[in-house]
N, CA, C and O atoms as CSV, one atom per row, in Angstrom:
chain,resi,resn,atom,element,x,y,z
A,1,UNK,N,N,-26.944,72.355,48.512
A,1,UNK,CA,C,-27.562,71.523,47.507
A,1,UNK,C,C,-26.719,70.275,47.228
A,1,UNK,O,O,-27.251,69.224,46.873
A,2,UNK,N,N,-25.226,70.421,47.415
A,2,UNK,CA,C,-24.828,69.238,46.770
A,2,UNK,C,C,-24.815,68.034,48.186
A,2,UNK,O,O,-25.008,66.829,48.025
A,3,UNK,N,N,-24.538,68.709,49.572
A,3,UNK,CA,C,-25.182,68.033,50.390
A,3,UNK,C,C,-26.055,66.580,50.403
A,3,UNK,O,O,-25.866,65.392,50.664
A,4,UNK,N,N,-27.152,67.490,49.938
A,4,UNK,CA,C,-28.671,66.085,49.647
A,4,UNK,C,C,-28.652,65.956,48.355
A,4,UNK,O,O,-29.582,65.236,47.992
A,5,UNK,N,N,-27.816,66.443,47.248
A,5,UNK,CA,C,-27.646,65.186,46.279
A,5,UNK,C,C,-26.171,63.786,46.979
A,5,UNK,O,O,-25.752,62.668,46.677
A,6,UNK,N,N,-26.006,64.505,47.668
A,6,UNK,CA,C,-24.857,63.178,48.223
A,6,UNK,C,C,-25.599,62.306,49.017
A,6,UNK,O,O,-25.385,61.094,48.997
A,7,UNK,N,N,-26.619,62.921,49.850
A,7,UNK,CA,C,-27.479,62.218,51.220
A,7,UNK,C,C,-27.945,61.368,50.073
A,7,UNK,O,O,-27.616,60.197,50.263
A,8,UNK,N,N,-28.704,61.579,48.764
A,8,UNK,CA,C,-29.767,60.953,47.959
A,8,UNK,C,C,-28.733,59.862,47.303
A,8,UNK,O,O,-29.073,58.684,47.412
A,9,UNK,N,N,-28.029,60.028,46.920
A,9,UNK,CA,C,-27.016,58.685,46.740
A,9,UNK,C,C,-26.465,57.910,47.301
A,9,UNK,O,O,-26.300,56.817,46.758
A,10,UNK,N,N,-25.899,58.173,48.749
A,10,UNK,CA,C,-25.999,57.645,49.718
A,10,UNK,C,C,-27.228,56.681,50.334
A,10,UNK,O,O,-27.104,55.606,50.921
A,11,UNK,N,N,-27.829,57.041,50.173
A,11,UNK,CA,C,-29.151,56.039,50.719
A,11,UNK,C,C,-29.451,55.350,49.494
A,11,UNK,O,O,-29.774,54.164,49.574
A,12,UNK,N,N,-29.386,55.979,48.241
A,12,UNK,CA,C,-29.346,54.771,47.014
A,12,UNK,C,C,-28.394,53.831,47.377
A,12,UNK,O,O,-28.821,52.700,47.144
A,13,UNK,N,N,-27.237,53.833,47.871
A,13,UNK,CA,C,-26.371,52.732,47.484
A,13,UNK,C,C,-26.278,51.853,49.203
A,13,UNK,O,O,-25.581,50.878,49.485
A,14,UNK,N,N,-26.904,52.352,49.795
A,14,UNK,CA,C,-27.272,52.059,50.799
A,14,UNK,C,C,-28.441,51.295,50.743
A,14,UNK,O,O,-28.504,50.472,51.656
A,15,UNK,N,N,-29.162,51.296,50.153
A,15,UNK,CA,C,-29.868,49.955,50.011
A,15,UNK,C,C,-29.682,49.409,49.287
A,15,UNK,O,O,-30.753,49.064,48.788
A,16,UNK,N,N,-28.530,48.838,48.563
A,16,UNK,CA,C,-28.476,48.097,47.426
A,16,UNK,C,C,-28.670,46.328,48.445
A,16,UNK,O,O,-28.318,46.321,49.625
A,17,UNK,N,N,-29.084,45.367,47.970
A,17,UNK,CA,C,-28.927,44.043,48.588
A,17,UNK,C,C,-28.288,43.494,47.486
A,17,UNK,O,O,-28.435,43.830,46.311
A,18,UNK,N,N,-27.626,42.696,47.902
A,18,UNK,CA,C,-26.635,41.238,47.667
A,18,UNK,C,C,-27.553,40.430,47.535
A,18,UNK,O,O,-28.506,40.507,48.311
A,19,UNK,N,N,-27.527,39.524,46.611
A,19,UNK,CA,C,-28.736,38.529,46.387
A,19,UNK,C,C,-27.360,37.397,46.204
A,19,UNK,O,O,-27.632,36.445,46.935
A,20,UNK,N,N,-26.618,37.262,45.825
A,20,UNK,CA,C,-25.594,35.955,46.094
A,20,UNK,C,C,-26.065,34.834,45.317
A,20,UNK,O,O,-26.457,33.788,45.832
A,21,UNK,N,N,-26.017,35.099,43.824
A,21,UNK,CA,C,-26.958,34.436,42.776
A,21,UNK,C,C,-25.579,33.550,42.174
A,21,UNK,O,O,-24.435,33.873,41.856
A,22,UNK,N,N,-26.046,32.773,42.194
A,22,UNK,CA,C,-25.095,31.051,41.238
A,22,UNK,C,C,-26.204,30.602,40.234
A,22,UNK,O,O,-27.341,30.245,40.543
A,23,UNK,N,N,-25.560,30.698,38.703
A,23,UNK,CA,C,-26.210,30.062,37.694
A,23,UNK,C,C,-25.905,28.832,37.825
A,23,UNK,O,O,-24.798,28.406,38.152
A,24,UNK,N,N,-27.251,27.946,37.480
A,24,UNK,CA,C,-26.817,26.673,37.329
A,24,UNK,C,C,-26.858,26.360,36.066
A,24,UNK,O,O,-27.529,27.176,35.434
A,25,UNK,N,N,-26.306,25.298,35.265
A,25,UNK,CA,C,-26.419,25.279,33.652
A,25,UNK,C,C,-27.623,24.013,34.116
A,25,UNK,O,O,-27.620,23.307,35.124
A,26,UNK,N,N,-28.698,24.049,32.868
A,26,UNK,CA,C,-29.740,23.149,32.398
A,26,UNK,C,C,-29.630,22.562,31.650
A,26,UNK,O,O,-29.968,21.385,31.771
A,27,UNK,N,N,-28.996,23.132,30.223
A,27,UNK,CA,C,-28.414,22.744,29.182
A,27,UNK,C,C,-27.519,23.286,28.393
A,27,UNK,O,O,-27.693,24.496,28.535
A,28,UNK,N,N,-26.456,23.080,27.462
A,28,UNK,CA,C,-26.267,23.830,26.815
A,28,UNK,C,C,-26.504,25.113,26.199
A,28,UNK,O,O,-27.045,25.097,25.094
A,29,UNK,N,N,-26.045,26.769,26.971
A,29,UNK,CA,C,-26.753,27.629,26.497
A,29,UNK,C,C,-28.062,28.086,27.236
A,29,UNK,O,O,-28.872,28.837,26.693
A,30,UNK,N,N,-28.198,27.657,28.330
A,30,UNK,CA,C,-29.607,27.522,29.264
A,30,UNK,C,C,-29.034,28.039,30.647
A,30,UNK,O,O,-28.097,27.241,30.614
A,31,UNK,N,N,-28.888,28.512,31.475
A,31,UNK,CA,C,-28.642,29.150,32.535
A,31,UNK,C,C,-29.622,29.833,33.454
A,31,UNK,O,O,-30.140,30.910,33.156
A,32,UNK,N,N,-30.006,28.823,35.210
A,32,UNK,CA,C,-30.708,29.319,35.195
A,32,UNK,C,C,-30.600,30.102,37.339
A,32,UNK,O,O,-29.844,29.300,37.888
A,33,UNK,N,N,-30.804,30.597,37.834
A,33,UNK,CA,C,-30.816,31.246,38.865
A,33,UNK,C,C,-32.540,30.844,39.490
A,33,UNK,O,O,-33.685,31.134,39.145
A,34,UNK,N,N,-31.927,30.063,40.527
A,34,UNK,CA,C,-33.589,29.531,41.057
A,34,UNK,C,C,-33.471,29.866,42.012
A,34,UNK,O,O,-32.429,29.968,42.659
A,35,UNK,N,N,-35.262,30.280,42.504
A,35,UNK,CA,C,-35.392,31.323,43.643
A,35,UNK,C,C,-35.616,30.601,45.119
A,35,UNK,O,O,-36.039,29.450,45.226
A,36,UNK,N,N,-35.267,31.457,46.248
A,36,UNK,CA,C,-35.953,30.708,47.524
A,36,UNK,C,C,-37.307,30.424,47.972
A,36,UNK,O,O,-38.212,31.189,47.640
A,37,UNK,N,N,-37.515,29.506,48.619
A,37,UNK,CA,C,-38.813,29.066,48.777
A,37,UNK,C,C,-39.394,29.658,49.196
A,37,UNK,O,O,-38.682,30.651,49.345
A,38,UNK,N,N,-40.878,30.014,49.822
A,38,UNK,CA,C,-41.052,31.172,50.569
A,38,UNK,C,C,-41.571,32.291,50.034
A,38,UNK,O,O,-41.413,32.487,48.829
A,39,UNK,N,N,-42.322,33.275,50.878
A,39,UNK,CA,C,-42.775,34.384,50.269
A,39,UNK,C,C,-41.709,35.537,50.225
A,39,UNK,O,O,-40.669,35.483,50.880
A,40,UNK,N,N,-42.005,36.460,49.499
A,40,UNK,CA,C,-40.882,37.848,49.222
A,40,UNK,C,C,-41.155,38.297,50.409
A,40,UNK,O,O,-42.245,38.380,50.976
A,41,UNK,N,N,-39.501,38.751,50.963
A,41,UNK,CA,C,-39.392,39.392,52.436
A,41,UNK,C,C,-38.798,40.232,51.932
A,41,UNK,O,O,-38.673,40.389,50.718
A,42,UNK,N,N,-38.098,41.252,53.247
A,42,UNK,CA,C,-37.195,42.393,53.116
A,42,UNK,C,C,-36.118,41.607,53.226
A,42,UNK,O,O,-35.195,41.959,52.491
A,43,UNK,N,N,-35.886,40.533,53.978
A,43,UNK,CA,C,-34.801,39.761,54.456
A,43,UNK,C,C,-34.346,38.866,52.981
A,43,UNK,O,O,-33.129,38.871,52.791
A,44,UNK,N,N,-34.952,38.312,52.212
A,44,UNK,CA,C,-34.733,37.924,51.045
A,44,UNK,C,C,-34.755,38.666,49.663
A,44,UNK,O,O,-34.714,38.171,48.537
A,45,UNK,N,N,-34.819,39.771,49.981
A,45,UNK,CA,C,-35.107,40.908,48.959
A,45,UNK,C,C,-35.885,40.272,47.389
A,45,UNK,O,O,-35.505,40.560,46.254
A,46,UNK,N,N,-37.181,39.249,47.795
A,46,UNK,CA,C,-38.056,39.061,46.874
A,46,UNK,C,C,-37.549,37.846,45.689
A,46,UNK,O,O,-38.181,37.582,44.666
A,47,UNK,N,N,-36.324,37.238,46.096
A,47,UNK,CA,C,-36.011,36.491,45.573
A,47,UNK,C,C,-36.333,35.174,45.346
A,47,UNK,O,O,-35.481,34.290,45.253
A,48,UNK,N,N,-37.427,35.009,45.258
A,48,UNK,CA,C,-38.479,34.010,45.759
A,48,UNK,C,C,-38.858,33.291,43.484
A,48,UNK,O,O,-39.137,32.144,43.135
A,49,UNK,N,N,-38.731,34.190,42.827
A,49,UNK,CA,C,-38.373,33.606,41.413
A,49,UNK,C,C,-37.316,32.860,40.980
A,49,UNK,O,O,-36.290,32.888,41.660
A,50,UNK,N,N,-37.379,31.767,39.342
A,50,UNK,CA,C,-36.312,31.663,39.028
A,50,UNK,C,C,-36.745,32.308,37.449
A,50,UNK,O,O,-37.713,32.391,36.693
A,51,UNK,N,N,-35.541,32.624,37.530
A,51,UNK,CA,C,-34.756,33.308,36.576
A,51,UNK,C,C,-33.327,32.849,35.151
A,51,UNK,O,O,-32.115,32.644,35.217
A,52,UNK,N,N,-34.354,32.865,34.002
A,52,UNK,CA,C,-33.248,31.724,32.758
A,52,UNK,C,C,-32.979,32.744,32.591
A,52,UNK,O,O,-33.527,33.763,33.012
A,53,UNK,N,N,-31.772,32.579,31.720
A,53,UNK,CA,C,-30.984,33.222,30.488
A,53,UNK,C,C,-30.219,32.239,29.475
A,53,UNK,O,O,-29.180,31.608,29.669
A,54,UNK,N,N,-31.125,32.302,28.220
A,54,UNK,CA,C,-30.842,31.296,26.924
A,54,UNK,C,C,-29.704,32.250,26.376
A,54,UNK,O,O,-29.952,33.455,26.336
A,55,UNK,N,N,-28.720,31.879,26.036
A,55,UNK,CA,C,-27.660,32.426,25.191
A,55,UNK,C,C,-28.149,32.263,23.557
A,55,UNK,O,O,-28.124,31.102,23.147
A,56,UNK,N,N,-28.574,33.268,22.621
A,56,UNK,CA,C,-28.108,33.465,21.104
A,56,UNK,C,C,-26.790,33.761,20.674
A,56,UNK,O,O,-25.761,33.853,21.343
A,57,UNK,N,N,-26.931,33.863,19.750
A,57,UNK,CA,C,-26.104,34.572,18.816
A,57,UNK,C,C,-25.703,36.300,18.828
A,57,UNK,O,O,-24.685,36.896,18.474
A,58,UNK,N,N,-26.848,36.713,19.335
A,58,UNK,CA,C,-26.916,38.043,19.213
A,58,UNK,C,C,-26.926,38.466,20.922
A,58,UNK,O,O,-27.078,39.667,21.147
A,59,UNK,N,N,-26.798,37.693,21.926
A,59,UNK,CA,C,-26.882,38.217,23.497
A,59,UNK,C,C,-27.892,37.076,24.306
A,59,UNK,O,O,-27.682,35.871,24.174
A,60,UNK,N,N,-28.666,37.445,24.896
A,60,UNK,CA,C,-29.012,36.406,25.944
A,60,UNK,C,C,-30.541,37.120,25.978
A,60,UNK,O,O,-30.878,38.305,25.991
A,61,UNK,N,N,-31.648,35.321,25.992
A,61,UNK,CA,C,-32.610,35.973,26.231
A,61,UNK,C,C,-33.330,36.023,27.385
A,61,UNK,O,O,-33.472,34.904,27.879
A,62,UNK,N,N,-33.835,36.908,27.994
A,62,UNK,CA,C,-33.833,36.413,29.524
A,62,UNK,C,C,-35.215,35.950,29.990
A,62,UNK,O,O,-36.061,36.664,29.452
A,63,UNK,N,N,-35.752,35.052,30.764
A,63,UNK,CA,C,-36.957,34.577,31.272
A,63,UNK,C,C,-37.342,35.092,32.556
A,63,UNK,O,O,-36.858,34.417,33.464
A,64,UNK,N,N,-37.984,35.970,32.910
A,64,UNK,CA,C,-38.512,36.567,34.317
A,64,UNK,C,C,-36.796,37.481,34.472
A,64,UNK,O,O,-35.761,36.817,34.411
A,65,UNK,N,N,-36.769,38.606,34.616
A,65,UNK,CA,C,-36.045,39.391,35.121
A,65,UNK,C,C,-35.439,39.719,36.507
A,65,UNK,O,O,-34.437,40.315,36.902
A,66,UNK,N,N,-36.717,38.926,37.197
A,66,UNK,CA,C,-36.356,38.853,38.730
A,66,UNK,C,C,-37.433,40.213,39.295
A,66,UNK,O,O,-38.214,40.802,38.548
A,67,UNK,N,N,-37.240,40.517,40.791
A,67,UNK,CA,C,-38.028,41.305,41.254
A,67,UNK,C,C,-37.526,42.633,41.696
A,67,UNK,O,O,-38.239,43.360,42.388
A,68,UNK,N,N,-36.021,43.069,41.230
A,68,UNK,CA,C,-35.575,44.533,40.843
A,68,UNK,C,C,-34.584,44.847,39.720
A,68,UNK,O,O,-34.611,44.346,38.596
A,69,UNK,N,N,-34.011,45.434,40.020
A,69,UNK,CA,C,-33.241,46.083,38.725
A,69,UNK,C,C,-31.614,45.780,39.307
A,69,UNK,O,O,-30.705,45.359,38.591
A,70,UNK,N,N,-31.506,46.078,40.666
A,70,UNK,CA,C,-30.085,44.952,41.329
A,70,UNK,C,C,-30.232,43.695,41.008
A,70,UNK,O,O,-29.319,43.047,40.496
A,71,UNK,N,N,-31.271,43.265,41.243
A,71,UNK,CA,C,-31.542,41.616,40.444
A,71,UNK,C,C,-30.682,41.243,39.646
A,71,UNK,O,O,-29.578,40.698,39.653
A,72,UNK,N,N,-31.637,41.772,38.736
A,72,UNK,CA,C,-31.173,41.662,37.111
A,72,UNK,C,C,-29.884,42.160,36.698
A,72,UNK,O,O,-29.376,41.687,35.682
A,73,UNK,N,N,-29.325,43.005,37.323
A,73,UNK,CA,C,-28.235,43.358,36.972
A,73,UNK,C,C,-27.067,42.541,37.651
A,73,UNK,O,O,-26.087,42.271,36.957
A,74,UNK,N,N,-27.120,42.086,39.112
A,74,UNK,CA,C,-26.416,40.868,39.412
A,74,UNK,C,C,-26.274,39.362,38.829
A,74,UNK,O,O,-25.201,38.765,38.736
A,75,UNK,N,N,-27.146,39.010,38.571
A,75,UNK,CA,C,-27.579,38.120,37.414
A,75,UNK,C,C,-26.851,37.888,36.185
A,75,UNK,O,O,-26.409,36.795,35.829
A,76,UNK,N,N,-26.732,39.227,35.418
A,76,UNK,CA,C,-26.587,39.456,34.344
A,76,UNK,C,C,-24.889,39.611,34.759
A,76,UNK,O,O,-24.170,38.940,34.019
A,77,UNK,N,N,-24.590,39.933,35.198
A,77,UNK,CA,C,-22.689,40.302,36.322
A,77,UNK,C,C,-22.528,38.773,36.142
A,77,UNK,O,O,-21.731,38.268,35.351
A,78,UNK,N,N,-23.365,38.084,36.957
A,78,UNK,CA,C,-22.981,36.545,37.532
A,78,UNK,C,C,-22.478,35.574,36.249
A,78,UNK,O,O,-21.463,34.884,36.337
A,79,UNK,N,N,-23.487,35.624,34.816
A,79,UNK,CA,C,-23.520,35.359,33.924
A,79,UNK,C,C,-22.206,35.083,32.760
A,79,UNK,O,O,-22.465,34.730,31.609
């Protein structure tokens, strides 16, 4: 059993993609990650959005999340 819970994490982190995201500033407090041209591939892992994050007071608000949850969480790393 603990086997294929290792196989099952293994292939989780095995597909993780690198999206290689640079905020650009817009304005003061404005940060934004703009997407490639083009339709969503496997080869671009769907990165084909852009993606703000307005800074508050209280955290950051974000505009389009992107098209996974590595996305967003690289993003949010990059930030």
């Amino acid at each position: 059993m603990k086997s294929l819970g290792m196989l099952c994490l293994l292939t989780v982190y095995g597909m993780s993609f690198k999206y290689y995201l640079e905020p650009y500033t817009v304005t003061e407090g404005v940060d934004c990650f703009f997407g490639l041209y083009g339709d969503a591939t496997e080869n671009n892992g769907g990165r084909v959005v852009n993606t703000c994050y307005v800074e508050s007071s209280e955290g950051y608000v974000v505009i389009d999340s992107g098209p996974t949850y590595q996305y967003a969480q690289q993003a949010y790393d990059a930030m």
